[in-house]
MARVEXZA-501308 format. One record per residue (C-alpha): residue in three letters; y, z, x. Coordinates in steps of 0.5 Angstrom, whole numbers, padded with zeros to 4 digits, always signed. Each point is the difference from the previous one (the first is absolute). Example, Ala and Ser with C-alpha at 12.3 -4.5 7.8 and 13.67 -1.06 7.14 Angstrom:
<nodes>
ALA-0009+0016+0025SER+0007-0002+0002
</nodes>
This chain:
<nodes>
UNK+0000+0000+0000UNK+0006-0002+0004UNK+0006+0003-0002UNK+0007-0004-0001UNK+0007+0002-0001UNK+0006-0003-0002UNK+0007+0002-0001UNK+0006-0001-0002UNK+0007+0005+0001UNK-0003+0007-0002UNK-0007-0003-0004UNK-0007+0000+0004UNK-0006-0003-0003UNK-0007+0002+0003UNK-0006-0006-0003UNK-0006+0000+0003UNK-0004-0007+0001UNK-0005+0003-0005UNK+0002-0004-0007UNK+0006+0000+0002UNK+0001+0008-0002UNK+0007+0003+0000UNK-0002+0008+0003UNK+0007+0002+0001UNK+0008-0002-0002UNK+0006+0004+0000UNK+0006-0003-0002UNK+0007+0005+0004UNK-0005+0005+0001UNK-0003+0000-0007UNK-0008+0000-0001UNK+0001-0006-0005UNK-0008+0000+0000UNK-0005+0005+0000UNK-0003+0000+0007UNK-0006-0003+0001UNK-0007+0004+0002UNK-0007+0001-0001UNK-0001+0006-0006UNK-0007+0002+0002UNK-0004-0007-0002UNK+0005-0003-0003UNK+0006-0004+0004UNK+0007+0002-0005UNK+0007-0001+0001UNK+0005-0007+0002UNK-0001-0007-0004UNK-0006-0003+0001UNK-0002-0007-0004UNK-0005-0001-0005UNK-0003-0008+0000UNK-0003-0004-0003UNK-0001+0006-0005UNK+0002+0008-0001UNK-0004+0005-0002UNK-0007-0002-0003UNK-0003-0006+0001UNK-0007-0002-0003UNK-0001-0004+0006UNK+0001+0005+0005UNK-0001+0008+0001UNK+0006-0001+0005UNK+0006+0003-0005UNK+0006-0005+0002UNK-0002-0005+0003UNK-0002-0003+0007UNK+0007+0000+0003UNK+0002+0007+0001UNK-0006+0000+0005UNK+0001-0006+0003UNK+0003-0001+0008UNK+0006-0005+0000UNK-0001-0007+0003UNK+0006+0000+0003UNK+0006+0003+0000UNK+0008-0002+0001UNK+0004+0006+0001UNK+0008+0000+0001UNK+0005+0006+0001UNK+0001+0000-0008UNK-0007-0003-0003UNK-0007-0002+0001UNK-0005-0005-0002UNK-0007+0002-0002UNK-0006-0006-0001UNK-0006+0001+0000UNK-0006-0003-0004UNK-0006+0001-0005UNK-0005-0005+0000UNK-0004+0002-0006UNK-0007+0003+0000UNK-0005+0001-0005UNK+0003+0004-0005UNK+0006-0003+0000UNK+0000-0007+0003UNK+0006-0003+0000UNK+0005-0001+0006UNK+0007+0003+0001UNK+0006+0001+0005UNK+0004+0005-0001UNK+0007+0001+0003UNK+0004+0007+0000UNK+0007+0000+0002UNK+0003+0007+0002UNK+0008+0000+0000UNK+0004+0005+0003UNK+0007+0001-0004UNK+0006+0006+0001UNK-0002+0003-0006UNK-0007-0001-0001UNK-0006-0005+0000UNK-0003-0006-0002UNK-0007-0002-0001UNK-0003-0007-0002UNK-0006-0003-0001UNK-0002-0007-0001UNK-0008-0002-0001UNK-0003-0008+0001UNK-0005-0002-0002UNK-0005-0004+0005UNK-0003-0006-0001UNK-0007+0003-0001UNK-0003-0004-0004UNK-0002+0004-0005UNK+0003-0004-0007UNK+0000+0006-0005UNK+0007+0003+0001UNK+0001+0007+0005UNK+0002+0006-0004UNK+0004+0004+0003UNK+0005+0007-0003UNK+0004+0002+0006UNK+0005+0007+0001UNK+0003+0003+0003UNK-0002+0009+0002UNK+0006+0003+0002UNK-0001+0008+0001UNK+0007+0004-0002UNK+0000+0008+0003UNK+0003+0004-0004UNK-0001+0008+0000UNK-0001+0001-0008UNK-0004-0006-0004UNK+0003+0002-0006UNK+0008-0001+0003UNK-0001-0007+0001UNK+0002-0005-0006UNK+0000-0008+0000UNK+0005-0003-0004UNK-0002-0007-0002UNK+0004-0004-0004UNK+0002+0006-0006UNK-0007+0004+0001UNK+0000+0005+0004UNK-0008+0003+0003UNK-0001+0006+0003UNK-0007+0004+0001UNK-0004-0003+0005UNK-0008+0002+0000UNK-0007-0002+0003UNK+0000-0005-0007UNK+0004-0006+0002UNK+0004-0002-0006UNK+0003-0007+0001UNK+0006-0002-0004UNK+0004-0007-0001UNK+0005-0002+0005UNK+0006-0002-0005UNK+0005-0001+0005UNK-0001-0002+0007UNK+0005+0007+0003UNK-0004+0005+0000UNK+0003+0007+0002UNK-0004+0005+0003UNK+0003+0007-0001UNK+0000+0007+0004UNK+0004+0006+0001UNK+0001-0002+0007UNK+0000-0007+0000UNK+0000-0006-0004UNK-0004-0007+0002UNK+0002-0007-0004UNK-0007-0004+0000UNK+0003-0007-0002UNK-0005-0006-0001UNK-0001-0007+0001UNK-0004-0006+0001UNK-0006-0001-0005UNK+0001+0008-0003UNK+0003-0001-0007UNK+0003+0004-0006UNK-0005+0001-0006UNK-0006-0002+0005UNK+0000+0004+0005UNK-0002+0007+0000UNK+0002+0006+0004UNK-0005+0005+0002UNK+0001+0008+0000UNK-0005+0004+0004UNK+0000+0006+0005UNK-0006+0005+0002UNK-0001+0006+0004UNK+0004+0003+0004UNK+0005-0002-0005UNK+0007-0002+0005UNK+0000-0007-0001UNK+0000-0005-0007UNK-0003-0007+0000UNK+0005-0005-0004UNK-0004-0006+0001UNK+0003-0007-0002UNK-0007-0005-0002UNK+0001-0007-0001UNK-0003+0001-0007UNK-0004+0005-0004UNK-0007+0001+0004UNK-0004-0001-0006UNK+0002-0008+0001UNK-0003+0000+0006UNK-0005-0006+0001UNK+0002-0002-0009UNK+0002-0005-0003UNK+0007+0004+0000UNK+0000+0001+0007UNK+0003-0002+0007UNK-0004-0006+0003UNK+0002-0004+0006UNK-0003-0008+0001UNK-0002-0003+0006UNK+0007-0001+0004UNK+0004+0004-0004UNK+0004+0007+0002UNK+0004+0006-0003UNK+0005+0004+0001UNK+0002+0007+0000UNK+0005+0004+0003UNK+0003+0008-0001UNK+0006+0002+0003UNK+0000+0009+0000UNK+0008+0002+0001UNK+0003+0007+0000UNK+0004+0000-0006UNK+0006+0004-0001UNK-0002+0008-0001
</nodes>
């Protein structure tokens, strides 16, 4: 796992070449995410992303995807940003071929994480489902402090039961006693269809609000997400600290 980091001003992003994880970034001396580490079996905290799908596939025990796991191809790293690709040629369960590119983007004020998937030419004729997200972990000191404000709903109460909720609009505001995080969205995700999912566990000082490209029970439907032979999608996160 080789640890990359890039800076702009007072922001230092730490990302490994592991899935192209982020495991660190603060914003003026501010956590902006809960660090990353390992909790007895279980790695937690940072922005990981899930593909070709999240949570629970029929085709795999593997919970998120293949790419998490993946180690990069390549890698272009400037002062302010790095380029992640890496490549998965399809197995057995799922036999479709995908490369995946990850940007990572430093700014004064935050962050901005960017996904693009390609499907390959793999010769496989039925169409490759795919239901990416992203996995953002929030530190907080106080799960029930933590609102999210979404168009004019407003969540709170995390749990170990992951509840998804429609995105309605594309600024989402994740609300703390000690700092406040604007999470916009871009690319393919879209009001109505996608879906953010809230979640924490044990020990409780971090929440999970997870954009995902639509709701997880389309995965591999007729209403879900496909990508055809040289076809692409795009999605993008920008997390920014917001006025307090």
């Amino acid at each position: 796992m080789e640890d990359i980091v890039i800076r702009n001003g007072q922001t230092e992003i730490h990302l490994s070449s592991t899935g192209g994880t982020i495991t660190s970034a603060v914003v003026d001396k501010l956590e902006i995410l809960y660090p990353w580490r390992q909790i007895g079996d279980k790695a937690r905290g940072g922005c990981h992303i899930c593909a070709p799908w999240f949570g629970q596939s029929p085709r795999s025990k593997k919970k998120h995807g293949y790419l998490r796991d993946l180690e990069a191809r390549d890698v272009k790293l400037e002062s302010n940003n790095a380029k992640l690709i890496f490549h998965h040629p399809g197995n057995e369960s799922y036999p479709w071929s995908l490369g995946y590119e990850i940007g990572v983007y430093a700014y004064t004020n935050g962050l901005k994480m960017t996904l693009r998937i390609d499907r390959m030419d793999d010769k496989e004729v039925i169409p490759a489902p795919v239901l990416p997200a992203f996995h953002p972990y929030f530190g907080c000191k106080d799960e029930s402090t933590v609102r999210v404000l979404n168009g004019g709903a407003a969540y709170n109460g995390f749990s170990c039961e992951s509840r998804s909720v429609g995105i309605s609009s594309e600024a989402i505001l994740i609300a703390m006693p000690s700092k406040n995080i604007m999470m916009e969205l871009g690319g393919a995700f879209a009001p109505v269809k996608s879906q953010l999912v809230l979640w924490t566990d044990a020990p409780k000082d971090y929440v999970c609000v997870e954009p995902v490209l639509q709701n997880k029970r389309t995965f591999e439907t007729p209403g879900g997400p496909f990508l055809c032979v040289d076809s692409f999608l795009d999605l993008s996160m920008n997390l920014t600290v917001a006025e307090y």
